[in-house]
Backbone atoms as SQL, in Angstrom:
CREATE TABLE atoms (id INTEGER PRIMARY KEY, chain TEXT, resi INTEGER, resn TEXT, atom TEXT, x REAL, y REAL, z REAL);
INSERT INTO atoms VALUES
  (1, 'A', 1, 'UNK', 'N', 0.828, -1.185, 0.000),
  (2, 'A', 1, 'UNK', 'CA', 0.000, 0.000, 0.000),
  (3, 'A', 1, 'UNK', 'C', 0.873, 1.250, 0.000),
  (4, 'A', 2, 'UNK', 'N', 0.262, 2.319, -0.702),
  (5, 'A', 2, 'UNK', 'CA', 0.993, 3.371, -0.871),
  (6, 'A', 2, 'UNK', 'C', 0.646, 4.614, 0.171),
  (7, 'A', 3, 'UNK', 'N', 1.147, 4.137, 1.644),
  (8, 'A', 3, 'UNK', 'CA', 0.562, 4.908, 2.991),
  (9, 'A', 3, 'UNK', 'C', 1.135, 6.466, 2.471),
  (10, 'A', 4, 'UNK', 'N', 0.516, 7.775, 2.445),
  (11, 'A', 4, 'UNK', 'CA', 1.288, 8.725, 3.144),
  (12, 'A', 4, 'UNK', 'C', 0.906, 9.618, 4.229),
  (13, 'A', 5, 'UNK', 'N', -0.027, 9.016, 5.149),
  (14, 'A', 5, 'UNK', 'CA', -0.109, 10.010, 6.278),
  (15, 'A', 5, 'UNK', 'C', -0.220, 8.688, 7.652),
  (16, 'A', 6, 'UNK', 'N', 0.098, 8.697, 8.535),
  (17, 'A', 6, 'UNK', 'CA', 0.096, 7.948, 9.514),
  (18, 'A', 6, 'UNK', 'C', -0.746, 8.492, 10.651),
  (19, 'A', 7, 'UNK', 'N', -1.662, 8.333, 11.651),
  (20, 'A', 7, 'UNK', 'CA', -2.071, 8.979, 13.020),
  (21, 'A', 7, 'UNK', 'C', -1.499, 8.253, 14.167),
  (22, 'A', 8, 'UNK', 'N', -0.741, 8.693, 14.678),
  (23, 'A', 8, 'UNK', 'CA', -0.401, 8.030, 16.187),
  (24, 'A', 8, 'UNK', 'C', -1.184, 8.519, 16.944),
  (25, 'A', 9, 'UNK', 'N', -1.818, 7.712, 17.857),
  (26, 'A', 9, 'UNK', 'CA', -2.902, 7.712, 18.941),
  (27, 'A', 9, 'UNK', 'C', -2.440, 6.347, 19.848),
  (28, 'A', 10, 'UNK', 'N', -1.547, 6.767, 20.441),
  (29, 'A', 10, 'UNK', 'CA', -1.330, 5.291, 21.335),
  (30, 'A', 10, 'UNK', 'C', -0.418, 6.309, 22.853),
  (31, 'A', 11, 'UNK', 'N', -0.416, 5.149, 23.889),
  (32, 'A', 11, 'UNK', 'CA', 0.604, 6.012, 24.731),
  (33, 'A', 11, 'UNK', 'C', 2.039, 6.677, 24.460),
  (34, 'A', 12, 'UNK', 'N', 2.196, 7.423, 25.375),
  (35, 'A', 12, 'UNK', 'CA', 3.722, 8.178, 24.731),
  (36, 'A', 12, 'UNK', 'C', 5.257, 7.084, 24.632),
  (37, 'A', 13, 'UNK', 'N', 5.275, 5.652, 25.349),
  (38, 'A', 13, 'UNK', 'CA', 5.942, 5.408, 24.959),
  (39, 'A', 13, 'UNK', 'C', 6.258, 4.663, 23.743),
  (40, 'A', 14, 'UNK', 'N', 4.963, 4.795, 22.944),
  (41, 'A', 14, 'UNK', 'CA', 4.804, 3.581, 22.006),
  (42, 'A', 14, 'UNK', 'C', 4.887, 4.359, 20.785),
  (43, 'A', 15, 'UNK', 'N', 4.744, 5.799, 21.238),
  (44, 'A', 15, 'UNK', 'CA', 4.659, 6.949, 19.554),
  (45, 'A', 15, 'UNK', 'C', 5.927, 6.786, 19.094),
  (46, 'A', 16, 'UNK', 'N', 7.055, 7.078, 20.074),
  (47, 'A', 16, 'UNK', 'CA', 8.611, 7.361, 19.674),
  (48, 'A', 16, 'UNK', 'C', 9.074, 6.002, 18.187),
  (49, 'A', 17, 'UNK', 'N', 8.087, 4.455, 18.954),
  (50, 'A', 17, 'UNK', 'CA', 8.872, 3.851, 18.052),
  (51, 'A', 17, 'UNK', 'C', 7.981, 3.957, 16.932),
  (52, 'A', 18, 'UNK', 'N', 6.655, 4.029, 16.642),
  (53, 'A', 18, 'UNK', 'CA', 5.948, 4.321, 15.379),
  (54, 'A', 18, 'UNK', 'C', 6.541, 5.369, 14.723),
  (55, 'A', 19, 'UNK', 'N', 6.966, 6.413, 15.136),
  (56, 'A', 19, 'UNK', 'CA', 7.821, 7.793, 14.458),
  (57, 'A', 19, 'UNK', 'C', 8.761, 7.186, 13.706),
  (58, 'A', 20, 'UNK', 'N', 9.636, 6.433, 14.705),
  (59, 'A', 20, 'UNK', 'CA', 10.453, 6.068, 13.877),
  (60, 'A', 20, 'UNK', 'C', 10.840, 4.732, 12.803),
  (61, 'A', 21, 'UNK', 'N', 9.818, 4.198, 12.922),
  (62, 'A', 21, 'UNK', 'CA', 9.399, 2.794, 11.884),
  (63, 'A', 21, 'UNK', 'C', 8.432, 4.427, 10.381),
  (64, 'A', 22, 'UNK', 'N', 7.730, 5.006, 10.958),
  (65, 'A', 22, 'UNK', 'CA', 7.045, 5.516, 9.741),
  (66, 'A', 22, 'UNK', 'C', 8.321, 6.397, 9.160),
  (67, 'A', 23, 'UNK', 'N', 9.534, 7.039, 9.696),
  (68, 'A', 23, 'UNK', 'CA', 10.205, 7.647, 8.856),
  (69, 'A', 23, 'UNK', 'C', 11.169, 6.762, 8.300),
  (70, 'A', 24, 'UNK', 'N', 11.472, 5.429, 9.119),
  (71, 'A', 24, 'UNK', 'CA', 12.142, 4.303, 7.850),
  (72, 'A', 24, 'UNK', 'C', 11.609, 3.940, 6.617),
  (73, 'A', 25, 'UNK', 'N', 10.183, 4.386, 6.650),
  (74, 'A', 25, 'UNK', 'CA', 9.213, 3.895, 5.900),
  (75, 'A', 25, 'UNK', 'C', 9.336, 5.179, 4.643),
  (76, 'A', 26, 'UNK', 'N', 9.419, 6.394, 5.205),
  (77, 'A', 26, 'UNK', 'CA', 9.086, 7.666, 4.249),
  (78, 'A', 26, 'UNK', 'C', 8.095, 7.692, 4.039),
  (79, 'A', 27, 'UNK', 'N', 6.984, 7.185, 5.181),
  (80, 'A', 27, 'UNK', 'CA', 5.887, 8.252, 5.370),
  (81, 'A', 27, 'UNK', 'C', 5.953, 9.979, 5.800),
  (82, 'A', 28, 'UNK', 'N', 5.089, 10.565, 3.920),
  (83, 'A', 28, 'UNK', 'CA', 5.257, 11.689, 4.273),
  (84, 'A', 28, 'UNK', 'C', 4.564, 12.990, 5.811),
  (85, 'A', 29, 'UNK', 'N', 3.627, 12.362, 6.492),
  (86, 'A', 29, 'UNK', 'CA', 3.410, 13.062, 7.631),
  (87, 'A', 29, 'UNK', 'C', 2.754, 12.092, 8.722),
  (88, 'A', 30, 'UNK', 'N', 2.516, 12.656, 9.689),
  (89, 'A', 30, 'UNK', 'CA', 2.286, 12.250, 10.907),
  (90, 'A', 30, 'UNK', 'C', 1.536, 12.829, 11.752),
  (91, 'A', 31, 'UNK', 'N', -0.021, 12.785, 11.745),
  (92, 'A', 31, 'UNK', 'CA', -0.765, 13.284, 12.744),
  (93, 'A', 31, 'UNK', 'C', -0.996, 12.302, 14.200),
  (94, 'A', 32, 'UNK', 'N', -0.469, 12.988, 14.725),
  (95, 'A', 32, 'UNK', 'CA', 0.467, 12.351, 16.212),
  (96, 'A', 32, 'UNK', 'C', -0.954, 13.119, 17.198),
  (97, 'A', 33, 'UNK', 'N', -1.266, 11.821, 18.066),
  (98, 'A', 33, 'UNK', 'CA', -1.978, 12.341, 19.274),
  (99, 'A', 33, 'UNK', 'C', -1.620, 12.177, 20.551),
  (100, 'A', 34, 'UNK', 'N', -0.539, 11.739, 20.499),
  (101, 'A', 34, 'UNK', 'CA', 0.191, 10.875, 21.802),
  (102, 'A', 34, 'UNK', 'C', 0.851, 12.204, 22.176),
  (103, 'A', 35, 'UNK', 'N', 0.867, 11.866, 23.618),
  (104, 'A', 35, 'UNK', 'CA', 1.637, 13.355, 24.394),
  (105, 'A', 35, 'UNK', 'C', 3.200, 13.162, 24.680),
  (106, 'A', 36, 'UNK', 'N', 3.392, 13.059, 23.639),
  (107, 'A', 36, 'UNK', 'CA', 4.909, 13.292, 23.130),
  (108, 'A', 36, 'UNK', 'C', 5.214, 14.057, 22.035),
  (109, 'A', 37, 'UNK', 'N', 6.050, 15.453, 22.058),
  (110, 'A', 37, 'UNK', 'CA', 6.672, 15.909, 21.321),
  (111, 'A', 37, 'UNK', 'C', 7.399, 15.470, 20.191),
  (112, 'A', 38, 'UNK', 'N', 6.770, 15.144, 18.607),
  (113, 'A', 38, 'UNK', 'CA', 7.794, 14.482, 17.759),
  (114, 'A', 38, 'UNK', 'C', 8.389, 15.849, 16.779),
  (115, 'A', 39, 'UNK', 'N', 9.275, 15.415, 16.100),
  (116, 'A', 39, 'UNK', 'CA', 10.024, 16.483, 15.324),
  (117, 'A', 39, 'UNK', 'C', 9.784, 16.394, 13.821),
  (118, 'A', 40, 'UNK', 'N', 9.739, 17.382, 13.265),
  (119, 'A', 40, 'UNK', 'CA', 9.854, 16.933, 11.371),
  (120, 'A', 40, 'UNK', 'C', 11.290, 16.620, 11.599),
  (121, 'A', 41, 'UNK', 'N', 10.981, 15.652, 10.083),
  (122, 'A', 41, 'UNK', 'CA', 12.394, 15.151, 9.759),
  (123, 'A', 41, 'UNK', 'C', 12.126, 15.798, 8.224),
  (124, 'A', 42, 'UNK', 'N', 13.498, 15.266, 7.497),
  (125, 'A', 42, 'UNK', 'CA', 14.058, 16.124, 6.059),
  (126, 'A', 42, 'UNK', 'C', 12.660, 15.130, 5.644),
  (127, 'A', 43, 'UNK', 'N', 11.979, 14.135, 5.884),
  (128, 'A', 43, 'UNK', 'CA', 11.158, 13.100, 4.870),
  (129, 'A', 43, 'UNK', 'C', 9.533, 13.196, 5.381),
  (130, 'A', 44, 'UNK', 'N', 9.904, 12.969, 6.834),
  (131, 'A', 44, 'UNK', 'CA', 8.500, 13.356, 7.386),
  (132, 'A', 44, 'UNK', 'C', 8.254, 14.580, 8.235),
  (133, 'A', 45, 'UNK', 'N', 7.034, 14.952, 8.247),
  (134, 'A', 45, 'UNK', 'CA', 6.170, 16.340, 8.646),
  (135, 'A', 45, 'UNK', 'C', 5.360, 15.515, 9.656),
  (136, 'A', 46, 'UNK', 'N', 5.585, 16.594, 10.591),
  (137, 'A', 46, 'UNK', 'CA', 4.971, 15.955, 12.387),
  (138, 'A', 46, 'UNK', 'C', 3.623, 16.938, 12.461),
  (139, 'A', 47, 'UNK', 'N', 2.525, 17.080, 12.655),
  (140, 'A', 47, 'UNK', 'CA', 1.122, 17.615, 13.341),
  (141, 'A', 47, 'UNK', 'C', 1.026, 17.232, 14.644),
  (142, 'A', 48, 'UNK', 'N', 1.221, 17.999, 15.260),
  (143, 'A', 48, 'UNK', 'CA', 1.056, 17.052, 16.937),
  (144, 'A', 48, 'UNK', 'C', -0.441, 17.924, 17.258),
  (145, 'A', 49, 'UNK', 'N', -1.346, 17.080, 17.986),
  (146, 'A', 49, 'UNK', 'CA', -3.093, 17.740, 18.344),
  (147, 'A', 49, 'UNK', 'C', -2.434, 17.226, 19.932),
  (148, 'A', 50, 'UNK', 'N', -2.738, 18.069, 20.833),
  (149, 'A', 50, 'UNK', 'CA', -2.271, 18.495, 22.308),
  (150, 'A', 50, 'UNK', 'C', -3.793, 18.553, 22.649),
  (151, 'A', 51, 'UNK', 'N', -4.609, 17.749, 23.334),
  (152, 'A', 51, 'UNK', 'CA', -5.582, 17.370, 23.599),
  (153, 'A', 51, 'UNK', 'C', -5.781, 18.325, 24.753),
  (154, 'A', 52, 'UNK', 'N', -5.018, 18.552, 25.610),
  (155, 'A', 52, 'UNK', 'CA', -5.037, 19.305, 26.830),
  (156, 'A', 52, 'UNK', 'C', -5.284, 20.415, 26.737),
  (157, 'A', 53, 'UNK', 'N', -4.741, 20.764, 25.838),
  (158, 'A', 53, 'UNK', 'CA', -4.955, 22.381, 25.229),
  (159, 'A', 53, 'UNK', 'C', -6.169, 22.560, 24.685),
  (160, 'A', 54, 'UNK', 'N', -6.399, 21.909, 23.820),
  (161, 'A', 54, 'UNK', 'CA', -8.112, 22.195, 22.927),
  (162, 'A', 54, 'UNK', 'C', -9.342, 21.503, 24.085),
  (163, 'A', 55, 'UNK', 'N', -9.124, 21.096, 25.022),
  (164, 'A', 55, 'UNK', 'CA', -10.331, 20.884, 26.036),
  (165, 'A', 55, 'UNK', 'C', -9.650, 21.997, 26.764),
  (166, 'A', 56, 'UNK', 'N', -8.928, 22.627, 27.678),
  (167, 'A', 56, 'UNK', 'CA', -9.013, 23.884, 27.905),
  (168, 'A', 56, 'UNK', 'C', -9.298, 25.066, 26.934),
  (169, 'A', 57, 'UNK', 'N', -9.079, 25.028, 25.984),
  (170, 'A', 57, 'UNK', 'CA', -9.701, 26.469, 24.874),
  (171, 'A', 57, 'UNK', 'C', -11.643, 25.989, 24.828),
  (172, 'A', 58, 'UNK', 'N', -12.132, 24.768, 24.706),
  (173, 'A', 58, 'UNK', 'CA', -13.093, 24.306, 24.895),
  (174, 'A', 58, 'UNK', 'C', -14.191, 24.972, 25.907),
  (175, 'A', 59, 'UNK', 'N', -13.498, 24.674, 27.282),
  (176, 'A', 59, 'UNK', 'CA', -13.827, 24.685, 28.767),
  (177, 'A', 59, 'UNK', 'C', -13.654, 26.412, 28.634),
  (178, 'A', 60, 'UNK', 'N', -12.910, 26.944, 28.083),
  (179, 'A', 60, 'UNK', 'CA', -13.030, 28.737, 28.190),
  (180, 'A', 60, 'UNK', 'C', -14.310, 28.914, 27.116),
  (181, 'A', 61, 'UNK', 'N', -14.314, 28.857, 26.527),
  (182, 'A', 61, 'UNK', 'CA', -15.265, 28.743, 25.179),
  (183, 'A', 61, 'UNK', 'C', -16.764, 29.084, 25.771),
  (184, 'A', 62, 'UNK', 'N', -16.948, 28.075, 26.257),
  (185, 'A', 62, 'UNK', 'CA', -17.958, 27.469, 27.485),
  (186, 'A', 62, 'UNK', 'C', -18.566, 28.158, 28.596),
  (187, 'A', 63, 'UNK', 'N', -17.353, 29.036, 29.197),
  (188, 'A', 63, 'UNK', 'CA', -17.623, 29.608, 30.342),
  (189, 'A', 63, 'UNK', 'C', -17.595, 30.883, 30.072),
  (190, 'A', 64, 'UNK', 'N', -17.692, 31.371, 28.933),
  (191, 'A', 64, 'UNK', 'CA', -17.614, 32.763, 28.687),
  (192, 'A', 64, 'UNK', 'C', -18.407, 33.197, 27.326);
């Protein structure tokens, strides 16, 4: 199959090694939900969604 976007959604210690199996791979991006910080590389492009943050912008949203 011709993957090019991957989602990590697993715990933080399990993203690091999917990151790095999908950039052996040259999958071109990575929408990452795991609360770990990943990096672009020269092949792959990182999206990290910070869950913590958008239910607090949410919870203000809400109360105001």
């Amino acid at each position: 199959n011709d993957i090019d976007v991957v989602i990590i959604a697993t715990p933080a210690s399990a993203a690091k090694n999917i990151y790095e199996i999908a950039k052996a791979n040259k999958i071109r991006g990575i929408w990452n939900f795991a609360s770990v910080d990943l990096k672009d590389s020269e092949t792959t492009k990182v999206s990290s969604v910070h869950l913590s943050d958008t239910l607090m912008m949410l919870s203000f949203k809400m109360h105001n």
